[in-house]
PDB file as gemmi writes it, atoms N, CA and C in Angstrom:
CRYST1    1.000    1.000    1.000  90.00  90.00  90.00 P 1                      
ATOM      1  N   UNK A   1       0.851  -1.191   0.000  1.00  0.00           N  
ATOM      2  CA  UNK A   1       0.000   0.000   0.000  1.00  0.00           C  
ATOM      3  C   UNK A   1       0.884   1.238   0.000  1.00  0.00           C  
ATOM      4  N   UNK A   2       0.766   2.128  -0.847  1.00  0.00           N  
ATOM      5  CA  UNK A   2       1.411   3.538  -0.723  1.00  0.00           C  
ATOM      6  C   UNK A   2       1.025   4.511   0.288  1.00  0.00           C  
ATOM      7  N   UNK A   3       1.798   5.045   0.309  1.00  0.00           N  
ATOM      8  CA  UNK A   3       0.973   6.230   1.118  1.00  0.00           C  
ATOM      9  C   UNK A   3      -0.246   7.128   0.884  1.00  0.00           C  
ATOM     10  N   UNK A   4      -0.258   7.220  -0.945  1.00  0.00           N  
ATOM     11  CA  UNK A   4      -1.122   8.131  -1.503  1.00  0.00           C  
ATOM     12  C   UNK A   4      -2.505   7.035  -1.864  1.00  0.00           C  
ATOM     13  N   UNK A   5      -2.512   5.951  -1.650  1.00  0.00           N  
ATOM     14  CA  UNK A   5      -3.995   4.844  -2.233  1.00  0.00           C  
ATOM     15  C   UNK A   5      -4.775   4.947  -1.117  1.00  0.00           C  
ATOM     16  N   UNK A   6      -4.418   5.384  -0.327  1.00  0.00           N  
ATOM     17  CA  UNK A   6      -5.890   5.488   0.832  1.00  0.00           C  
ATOM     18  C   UNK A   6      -6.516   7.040   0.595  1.00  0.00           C  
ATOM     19  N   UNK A   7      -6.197   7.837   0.003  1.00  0.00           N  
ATOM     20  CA  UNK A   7      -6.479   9.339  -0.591  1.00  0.00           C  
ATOM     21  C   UNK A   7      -7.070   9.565  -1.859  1.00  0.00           C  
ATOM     22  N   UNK A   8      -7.978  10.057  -2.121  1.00  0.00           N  
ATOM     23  CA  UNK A   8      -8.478  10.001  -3.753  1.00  0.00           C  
ATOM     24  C   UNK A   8      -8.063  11.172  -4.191  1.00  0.00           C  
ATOM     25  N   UNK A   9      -7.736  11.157  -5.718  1.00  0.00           N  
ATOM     26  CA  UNK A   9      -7.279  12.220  -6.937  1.00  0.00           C  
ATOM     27  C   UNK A   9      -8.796  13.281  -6.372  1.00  0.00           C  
ATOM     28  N   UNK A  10      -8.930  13.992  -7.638  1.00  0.00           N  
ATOM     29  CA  UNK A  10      -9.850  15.561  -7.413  1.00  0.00           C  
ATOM     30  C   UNK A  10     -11.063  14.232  -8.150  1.00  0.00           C  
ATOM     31  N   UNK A  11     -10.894  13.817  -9.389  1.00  0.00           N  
ATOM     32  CA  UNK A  11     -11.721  13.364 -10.037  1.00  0.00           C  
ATOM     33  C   UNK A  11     -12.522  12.347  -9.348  1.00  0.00           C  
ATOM     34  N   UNK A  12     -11.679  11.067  -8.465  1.00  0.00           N  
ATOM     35  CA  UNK A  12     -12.451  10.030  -7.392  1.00  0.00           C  
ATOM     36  C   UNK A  12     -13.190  10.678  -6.372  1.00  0.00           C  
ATOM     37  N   UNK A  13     -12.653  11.861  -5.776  1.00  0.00           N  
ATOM     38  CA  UNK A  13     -13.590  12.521  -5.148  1.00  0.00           C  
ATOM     39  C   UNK A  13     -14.736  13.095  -5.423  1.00  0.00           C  
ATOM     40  N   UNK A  14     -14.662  13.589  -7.041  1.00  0.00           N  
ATOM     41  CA  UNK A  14     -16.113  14.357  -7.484  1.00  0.00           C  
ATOM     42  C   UNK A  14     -16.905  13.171  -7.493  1.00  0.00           C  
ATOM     43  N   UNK A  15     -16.399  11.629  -8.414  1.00  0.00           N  
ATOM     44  CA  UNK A  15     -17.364  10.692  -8.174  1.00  0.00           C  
ATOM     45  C   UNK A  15     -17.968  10.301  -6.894  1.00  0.00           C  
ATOM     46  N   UNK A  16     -17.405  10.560  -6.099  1.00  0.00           N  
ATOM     47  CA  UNK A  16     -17.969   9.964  -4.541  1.00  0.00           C  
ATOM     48  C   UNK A  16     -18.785  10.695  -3.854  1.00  0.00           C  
ATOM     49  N   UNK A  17     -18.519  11.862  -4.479  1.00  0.00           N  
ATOM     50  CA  UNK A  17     -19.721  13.217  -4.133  1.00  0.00           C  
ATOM     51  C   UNK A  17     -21.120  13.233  -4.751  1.00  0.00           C  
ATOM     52  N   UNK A  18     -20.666  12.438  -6.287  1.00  0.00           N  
ATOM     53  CA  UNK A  18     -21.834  12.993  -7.225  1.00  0.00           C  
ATOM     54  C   UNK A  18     -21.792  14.447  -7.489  1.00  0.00           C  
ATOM     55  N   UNK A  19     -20.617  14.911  -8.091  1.00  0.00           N  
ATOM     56  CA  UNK A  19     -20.479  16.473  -8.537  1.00  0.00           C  
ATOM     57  C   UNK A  19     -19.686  16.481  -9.370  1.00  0.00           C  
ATOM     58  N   UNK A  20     -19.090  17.636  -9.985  1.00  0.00           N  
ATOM     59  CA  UNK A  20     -18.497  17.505 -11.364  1.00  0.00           C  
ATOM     60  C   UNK A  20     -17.079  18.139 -10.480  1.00  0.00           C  
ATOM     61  N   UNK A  21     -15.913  18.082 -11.180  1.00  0.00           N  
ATOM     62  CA  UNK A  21     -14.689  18.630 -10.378  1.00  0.00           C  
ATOM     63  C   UNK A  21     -15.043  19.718 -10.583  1.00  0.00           C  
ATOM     64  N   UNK A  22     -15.599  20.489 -11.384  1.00  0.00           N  
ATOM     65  CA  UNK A  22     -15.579  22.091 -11.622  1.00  0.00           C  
ATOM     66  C   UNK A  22     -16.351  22.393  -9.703  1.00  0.00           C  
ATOM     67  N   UNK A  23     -17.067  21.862  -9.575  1.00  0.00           N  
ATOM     68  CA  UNK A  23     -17.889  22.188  -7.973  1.00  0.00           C  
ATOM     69  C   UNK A  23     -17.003  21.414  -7.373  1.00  0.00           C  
ATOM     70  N   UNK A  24     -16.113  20.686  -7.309  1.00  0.00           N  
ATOM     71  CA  UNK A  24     -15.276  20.614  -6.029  1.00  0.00           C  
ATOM     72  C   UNK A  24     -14.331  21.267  -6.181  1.00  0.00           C  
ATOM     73  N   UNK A  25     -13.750  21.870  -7.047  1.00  0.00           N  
ATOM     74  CA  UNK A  25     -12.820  23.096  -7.005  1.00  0.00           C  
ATOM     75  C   UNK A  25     -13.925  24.314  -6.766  1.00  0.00           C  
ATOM     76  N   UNK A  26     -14.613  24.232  -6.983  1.00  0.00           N  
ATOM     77  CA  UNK A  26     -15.601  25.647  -6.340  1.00  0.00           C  
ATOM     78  C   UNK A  26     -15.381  25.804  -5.295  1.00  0.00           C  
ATOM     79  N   UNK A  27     -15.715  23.941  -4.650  1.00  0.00           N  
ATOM     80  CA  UNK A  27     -16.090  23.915  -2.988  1.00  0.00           C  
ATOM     81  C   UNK A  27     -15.031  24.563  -2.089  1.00  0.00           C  
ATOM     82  N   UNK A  28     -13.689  23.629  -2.356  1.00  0.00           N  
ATOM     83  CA  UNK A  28     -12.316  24.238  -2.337  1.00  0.00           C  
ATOM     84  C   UNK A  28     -11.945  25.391  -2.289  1.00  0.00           C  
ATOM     85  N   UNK A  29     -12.561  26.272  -3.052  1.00  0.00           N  
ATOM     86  CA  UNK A  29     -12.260  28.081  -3.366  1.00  0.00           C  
ATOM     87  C   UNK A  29     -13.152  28.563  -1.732  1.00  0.00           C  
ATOM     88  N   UNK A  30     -14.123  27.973  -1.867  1.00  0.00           N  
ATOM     89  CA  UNK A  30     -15.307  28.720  -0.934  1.00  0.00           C  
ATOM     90  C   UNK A  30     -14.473  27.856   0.817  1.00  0.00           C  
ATOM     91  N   UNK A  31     -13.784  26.869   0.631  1.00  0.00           N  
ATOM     92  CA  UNK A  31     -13.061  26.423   1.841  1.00  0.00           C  
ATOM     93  C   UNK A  31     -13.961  25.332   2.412  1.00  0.00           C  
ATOM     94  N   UNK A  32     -15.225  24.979   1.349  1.00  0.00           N  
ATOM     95  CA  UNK A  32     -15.909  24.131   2.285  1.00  0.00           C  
ATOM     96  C   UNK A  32     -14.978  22.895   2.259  1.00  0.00           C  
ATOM     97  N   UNK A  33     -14.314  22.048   1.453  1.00  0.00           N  
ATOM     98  CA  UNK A  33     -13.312  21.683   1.547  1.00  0.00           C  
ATOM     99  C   UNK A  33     -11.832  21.319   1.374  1.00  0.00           C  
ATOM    100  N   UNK A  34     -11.165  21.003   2.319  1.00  0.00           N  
ATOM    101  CA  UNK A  34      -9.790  21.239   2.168  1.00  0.00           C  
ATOM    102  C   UNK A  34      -8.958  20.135   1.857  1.00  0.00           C  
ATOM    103  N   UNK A  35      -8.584  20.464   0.625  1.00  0.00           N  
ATOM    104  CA  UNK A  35      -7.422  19.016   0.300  1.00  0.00           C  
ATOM    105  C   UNK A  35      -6.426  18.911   0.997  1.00  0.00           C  
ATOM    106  N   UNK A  36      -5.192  18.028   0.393  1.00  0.00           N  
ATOM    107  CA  UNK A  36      -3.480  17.951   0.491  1.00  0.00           C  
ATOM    108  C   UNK A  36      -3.229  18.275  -0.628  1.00  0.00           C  
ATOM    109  N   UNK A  37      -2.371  19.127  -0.379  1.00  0.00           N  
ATOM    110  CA  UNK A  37      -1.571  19.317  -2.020  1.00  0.00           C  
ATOM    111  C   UNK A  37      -0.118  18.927  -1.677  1.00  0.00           C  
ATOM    112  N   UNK A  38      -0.191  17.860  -3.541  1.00  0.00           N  
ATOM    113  CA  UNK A  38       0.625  17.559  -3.023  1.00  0.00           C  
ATOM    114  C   UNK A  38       1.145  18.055  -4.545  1.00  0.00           C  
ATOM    115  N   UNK A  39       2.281  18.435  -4.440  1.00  0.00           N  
ATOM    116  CA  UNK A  39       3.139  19.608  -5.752  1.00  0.00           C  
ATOM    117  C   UNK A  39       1.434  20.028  -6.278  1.00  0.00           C  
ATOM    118  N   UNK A  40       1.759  19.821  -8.067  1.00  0.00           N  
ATOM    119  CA  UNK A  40       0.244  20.843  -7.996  1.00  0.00           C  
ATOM    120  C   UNK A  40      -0.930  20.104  -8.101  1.00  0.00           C  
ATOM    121  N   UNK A  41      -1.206  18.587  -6.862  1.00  0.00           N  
ATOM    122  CA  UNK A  41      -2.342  17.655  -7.659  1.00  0.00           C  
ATOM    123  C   UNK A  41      -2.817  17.988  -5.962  1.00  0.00           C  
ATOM    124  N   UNK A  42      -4.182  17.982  -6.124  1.00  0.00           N  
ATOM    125  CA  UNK A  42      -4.903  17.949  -4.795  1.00  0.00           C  
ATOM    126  C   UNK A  42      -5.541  16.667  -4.504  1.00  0.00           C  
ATOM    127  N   UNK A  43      -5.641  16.351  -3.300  1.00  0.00           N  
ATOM    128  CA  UNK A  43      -5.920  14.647  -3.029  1.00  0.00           C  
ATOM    129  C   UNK A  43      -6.553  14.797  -1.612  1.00  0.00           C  
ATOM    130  N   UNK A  44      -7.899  13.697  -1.637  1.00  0.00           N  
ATOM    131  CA  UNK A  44      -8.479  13.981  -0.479  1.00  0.00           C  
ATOM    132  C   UNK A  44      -8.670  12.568   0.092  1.00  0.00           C  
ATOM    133  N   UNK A  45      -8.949  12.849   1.373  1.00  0.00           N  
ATOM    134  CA  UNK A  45      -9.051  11.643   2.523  1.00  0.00           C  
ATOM    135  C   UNK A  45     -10.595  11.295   2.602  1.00  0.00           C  
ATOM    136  N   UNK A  46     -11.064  10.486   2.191  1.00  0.00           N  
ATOM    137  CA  UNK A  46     -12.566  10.316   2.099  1.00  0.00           C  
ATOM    138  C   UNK A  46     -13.489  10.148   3.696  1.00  0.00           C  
ATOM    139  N   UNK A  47     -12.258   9.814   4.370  1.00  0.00           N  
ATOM    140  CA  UNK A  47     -13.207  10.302   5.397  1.00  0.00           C  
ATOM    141  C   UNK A  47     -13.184  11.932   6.048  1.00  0.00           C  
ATOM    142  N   UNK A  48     -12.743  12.664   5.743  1.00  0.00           N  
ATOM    143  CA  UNK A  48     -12.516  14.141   5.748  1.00  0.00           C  
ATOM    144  C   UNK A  48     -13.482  14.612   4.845  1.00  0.00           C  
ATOM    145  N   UNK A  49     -13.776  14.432   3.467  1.00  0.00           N  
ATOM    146  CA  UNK A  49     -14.540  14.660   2.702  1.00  0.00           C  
ATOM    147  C   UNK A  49     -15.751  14.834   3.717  1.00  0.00           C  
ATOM    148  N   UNK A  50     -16.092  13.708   4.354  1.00  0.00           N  
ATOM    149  CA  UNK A  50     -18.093  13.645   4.925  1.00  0.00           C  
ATOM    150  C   UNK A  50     -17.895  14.416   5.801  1.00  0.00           C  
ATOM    151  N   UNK A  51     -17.001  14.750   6.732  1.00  0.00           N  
ATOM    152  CA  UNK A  51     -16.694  15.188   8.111  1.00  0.00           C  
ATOM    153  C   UNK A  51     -16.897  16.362   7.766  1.00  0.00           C  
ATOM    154  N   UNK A  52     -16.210  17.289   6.769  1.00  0.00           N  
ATOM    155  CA  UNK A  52     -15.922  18.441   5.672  1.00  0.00           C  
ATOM    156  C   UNK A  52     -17.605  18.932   5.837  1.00  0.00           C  
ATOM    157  N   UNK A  53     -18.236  17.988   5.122  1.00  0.00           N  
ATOM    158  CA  UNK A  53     -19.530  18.420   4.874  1.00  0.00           C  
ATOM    159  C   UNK A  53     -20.920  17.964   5.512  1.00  0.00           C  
ATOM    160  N   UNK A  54     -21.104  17.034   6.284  1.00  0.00           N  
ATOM    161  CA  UNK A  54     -21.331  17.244   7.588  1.00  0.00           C  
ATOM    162  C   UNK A  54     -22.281  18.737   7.621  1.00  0.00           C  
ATOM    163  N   UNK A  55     -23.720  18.141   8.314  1.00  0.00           N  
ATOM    164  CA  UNK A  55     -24.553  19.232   8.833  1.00  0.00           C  
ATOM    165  C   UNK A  55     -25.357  20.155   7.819  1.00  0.00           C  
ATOM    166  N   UNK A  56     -26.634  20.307   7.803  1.00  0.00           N  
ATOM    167  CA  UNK A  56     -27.875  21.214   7.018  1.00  0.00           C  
ATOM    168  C   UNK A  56     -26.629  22.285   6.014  1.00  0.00           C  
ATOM    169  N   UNK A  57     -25.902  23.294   7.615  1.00  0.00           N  
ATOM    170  CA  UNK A  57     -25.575  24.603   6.897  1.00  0.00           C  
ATOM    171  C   UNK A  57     -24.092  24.397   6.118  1.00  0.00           C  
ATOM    172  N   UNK A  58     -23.891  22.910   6.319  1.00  0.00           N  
ATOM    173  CA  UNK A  58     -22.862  22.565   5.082  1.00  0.00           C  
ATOM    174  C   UNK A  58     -23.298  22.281   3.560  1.00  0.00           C  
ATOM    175  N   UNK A  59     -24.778  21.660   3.775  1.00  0.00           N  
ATOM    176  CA  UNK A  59     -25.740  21.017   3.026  1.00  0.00           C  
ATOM    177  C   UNK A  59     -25.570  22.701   1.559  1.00  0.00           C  
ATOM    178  N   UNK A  60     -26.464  23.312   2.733  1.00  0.00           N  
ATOM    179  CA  UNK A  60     -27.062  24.918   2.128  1.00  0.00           C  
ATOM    180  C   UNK A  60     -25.762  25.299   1.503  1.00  0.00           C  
ATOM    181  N   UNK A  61     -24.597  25.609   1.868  1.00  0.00           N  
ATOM    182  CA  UNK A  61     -23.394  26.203   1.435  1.00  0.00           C  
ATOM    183  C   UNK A  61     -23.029  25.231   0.442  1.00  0.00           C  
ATOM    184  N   UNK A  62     -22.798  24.204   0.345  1.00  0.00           N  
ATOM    185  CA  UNK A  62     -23.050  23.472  -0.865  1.00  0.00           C  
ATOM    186  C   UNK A  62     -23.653  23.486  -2.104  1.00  0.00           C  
ATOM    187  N   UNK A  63     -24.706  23.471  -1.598  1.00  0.00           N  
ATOM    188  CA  UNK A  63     -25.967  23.761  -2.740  1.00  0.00           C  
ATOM    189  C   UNK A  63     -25.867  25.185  -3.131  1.00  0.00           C  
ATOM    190  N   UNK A  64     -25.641  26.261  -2.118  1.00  0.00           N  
ATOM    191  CA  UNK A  64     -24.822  27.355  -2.921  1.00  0.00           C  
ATOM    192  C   UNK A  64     -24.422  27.598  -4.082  1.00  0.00           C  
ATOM    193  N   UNK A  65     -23.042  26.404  -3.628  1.00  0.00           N  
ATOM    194  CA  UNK A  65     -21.815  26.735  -3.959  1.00  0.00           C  
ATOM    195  C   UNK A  65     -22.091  26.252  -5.670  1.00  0.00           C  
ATOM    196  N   UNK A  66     -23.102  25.033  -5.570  1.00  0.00           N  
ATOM    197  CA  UNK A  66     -23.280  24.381  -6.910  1.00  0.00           C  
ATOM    198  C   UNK A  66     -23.623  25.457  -7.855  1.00  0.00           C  
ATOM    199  N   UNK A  67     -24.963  26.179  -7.537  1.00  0.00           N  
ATOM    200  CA  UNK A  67     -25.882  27.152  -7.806  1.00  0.00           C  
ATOM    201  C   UNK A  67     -25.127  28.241  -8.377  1.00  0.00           C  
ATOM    202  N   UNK A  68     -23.716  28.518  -7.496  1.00  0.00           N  
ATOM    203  CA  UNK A  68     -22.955  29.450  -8.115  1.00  0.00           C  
ATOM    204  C   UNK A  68     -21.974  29.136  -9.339  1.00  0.00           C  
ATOM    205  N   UNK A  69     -21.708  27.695  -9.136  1.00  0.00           N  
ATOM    206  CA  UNK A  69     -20.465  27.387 -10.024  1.00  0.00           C  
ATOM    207  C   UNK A  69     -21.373  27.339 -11.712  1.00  0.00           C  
ATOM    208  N   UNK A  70     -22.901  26.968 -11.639  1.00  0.00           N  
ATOM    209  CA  UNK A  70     -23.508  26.660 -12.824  1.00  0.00           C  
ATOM    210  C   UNK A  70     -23.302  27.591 -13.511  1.00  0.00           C  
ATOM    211  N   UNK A  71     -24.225  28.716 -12.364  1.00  0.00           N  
ATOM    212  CA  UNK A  71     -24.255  30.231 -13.225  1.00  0.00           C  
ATOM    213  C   UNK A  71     -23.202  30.485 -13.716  1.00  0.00           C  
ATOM    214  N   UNK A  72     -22.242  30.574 -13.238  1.00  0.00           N  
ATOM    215  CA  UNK A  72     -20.200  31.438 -13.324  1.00  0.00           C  
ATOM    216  C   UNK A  72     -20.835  30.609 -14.806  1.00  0.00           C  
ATOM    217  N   UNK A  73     -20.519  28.908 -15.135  1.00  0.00           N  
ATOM    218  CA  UNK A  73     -20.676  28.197 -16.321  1.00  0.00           C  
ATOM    219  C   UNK A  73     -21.292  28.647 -17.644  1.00  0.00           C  
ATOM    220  N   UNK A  74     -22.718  29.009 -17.294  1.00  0.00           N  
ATOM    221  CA  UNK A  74     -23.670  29.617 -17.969  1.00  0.00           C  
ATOM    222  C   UNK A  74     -23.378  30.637 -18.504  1.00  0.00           C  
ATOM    223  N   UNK A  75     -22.803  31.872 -18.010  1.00  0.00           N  
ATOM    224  CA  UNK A  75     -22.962  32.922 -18.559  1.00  0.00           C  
ATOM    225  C   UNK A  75     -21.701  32.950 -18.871  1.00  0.00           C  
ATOM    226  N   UNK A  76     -20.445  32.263 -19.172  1.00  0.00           N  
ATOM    227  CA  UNK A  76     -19.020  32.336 -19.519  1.00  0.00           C  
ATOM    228  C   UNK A  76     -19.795  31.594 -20.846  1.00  0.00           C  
ATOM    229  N   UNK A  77     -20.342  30.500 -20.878  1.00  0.00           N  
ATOM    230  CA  UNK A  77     -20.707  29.975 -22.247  1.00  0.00           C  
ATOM    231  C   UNK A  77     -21.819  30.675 -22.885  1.00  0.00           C  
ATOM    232  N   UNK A  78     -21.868  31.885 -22.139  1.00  0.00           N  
ATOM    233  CA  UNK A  78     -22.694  32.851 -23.087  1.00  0.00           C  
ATOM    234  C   UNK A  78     -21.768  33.959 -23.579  1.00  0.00           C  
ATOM    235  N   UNK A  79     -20.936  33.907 -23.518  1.00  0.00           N  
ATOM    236  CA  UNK A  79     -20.141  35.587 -23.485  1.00  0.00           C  
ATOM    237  C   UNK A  79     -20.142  36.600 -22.668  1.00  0.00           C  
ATOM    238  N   UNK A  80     -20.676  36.363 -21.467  1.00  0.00           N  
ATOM    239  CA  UNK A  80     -21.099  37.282 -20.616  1.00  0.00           C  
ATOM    240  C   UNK A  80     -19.963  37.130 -19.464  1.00  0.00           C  
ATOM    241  N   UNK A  81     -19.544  38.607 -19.510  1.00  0.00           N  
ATOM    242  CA  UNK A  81     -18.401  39.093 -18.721  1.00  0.00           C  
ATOM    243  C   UNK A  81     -18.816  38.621 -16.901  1.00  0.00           C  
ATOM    244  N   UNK A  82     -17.968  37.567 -16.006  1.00  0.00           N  
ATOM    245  CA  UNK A  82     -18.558  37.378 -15.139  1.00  0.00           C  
ATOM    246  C   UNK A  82     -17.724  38.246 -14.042  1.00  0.00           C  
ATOM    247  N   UNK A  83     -18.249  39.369 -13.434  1.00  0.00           N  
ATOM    248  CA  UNK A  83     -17.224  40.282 -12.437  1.00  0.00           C  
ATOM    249  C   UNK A  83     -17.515  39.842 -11.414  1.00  0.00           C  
ATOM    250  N   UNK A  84     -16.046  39.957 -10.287  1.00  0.00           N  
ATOM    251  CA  UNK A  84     -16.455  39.659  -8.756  1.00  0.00           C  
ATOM    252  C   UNK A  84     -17.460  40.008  -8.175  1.00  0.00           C  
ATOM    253  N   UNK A  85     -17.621  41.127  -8.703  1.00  0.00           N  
ATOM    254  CA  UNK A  85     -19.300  42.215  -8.264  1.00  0.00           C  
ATOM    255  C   UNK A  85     -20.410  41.384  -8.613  1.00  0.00           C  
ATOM    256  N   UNK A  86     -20.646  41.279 -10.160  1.00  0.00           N  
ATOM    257  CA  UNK A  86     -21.495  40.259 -10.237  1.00  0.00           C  
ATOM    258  C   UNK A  86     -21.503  38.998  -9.687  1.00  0.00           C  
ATOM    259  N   UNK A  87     -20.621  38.356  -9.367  1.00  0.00           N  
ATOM    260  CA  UNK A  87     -20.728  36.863  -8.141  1.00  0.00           C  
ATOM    261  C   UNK A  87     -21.166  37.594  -6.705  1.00  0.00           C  
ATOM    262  N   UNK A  88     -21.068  38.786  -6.280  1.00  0.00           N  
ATOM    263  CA  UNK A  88     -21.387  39.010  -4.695  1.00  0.00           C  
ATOM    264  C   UNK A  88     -22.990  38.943  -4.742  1.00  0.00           C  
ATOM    265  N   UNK A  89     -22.897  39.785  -5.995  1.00  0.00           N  
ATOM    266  CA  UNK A  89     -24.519  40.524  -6.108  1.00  0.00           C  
ATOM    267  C   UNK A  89     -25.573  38.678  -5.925  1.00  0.00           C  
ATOM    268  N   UNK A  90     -24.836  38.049  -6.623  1.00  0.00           N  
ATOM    269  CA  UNK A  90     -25.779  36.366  -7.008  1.00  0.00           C  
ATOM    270  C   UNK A  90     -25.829  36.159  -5.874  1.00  0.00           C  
ATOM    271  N   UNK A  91     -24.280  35.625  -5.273  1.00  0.00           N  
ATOM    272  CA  UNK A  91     -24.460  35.282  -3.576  1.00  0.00           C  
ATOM    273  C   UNK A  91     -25.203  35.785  -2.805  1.00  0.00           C  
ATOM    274  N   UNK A  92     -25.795  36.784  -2.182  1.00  0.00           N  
ATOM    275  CA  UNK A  92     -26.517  37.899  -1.979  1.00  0.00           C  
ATOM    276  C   UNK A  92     -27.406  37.459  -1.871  1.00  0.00           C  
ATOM    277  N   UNK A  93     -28.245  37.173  -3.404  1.00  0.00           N  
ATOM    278  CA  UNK A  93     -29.567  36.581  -3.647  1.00  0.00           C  
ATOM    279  C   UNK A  93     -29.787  34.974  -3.086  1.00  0.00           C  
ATOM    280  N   UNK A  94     -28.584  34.374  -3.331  1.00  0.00           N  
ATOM    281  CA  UNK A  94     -28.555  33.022  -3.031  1.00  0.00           C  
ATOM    282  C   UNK A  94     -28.729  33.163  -1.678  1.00  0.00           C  
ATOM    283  N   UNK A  95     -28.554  33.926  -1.139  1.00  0.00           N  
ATOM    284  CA  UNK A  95     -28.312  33.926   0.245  1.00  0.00           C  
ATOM    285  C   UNK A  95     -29.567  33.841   1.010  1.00  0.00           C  
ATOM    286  N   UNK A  96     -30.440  35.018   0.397  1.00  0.00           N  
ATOM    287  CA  UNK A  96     -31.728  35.142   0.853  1.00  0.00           C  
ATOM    288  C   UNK A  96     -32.796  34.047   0.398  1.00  0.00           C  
ATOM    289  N   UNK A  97     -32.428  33.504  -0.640  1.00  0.00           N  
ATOM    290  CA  UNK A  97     -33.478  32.548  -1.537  1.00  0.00           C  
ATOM    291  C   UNK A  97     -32.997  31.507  -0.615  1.00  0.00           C  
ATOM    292  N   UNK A  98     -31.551  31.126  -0.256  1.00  0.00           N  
ATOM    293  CA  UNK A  98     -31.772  29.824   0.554  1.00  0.00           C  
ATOM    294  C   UNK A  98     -30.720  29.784   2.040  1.00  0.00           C  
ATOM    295  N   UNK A  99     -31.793  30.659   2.410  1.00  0.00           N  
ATOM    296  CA  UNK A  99     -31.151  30.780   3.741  1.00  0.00           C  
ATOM    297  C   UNK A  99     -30.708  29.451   4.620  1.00  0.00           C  
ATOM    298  N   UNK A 100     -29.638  29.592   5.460  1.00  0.00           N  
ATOM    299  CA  UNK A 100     -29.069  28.599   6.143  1.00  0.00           C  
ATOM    300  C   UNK A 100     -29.831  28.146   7.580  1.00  0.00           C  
ATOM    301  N   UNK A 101     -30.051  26.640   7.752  1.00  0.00           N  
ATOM    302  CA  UNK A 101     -30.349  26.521   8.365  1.00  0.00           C  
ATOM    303  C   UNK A 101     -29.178  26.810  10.452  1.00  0.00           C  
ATOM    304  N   UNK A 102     -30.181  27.516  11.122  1.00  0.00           N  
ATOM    305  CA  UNK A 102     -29.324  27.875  12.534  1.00  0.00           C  
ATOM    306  C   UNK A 102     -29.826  26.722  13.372  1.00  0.00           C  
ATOM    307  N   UNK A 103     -30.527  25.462  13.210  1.00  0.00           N  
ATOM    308  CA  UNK A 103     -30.526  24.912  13.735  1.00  0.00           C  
ATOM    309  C   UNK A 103     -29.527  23.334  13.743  1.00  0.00           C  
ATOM    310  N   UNK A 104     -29.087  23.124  14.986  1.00  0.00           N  
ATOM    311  CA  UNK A 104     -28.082  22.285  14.873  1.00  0.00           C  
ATOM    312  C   UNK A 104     -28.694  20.709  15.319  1.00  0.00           C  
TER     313      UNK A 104                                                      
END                                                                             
């Protein structure tokens, strides 16, 4: 056994999620979760993965995060200039449309 076969690539992880890597590098950006890097390949511990995400207001920030990565998708495959401003302004809305649950 290596050291690195108990750790999955970016891609074994999106399968184990059911997400595309583009949303687990989203997730990653937003910190919901945190790889190893190792030089420039990121690799995750599958039990860190659930632990990672774990709980409703991980759930919500998730579903966010998806919500955001489509749009960014959408409107880049439209030609449409996507500014940081315009991602706050979405978040914003996302925010209010799906508020987080405070109960634990």
């Amino acid at each position: 056994m290596t050291p690195n076969s108990r750790y999955l690539t970016a891609k074994q992880a999106a399968d184990m999620l059911h997400i595309g890597r583009s949303t687990l590098y989203s997730y990653i950006k937003q910190g919901l979760i945190t790889p190893i890097k190792v030089g420039r390949r990121f690799l995750f511990h599958p039990d860190e993965l659930h632990k990672q995400l774990e709980g409703s207001t991980s759930e919500t920030k998730l579903r966010q995060a998806e919500v955001l990565s489509k749009f960014r998708t959408s409107m880049v495959a439209k030609n449409v200039e996507v500014s940081p401003e315009l991602m706050i302004v979405v978040e914003s809305l996302l925010e209010i449309m799906m508020p987080q649950s405070t109960a634990g």
